[in-house]
C-alpha positions in Angstrom: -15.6 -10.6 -41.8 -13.4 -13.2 -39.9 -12.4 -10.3 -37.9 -15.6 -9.3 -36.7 -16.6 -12.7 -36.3 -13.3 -13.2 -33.6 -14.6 -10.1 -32.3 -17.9 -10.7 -31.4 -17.2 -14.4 -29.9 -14.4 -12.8 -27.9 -16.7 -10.1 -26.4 -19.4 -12.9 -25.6 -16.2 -15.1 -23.8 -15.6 -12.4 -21.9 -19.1 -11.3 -20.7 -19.7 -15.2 -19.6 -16.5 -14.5 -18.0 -16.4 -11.5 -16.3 -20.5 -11.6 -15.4 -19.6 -13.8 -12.5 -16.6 -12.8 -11.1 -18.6 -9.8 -11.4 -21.5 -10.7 -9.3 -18.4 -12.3 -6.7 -16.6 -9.2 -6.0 -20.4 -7.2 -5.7 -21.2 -9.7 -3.2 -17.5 -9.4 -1.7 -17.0 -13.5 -1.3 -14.3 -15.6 -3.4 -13.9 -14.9 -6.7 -14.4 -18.7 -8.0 -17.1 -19.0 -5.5 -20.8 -20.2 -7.1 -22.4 -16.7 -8.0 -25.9 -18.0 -7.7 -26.3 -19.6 -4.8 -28.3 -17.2 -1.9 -27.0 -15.3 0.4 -29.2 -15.8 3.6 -27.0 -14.0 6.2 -27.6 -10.6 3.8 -30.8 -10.3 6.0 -29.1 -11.0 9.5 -26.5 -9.0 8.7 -29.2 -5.7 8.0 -30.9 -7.1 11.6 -27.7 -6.8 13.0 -26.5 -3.1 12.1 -29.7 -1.8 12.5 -30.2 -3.1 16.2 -27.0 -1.6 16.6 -28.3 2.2 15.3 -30.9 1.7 17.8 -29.0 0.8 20.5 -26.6 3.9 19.5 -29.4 6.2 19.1 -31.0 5.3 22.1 -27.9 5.9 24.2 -27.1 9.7 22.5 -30.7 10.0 23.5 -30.0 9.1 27.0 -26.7 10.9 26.9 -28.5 14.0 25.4 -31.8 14.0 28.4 -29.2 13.1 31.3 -28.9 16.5 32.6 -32.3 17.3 32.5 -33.5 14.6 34.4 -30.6 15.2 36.8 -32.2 19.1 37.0 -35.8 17.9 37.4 -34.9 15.3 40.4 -33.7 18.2 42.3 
């Protein structure tokens, strides 16, 4: 019974251990860094990379209508 008892509180150690380093390396910051605190550049970082798709797509775009707008001005 002890056994089980070591057990059990050694699994829970280790859950209130690992949860948080956990939620650190998910969120790829410092390990020992406060888990719970918000992350508010999550959002610029999504504005950011999907400005850039636009700006990419729009230039393939561009890059793929080129020569027919070089044929039609003739």
């Amino acid at each position: 019974m002890a056994m089980k008892a070591k057990f059990v509180k050694g699994m829970l150690a280790g859950a209130v251990i690992a949860f948080p380093l956990g939620i650190n390396f998910g969120k790829d910051v410092p390990l020992m860094s406060n888990p719970f605190i918000t992350k508010p550049d999550m959002t610029d970082k999504v504005v950011e990379r999907t400005n850039a798709f636009i700006e990419d797509t729009r230039s393939a775009i561009h890059a793929a209508t080129q020569p027919a707008e070089d044929e039609f001005k003739q």
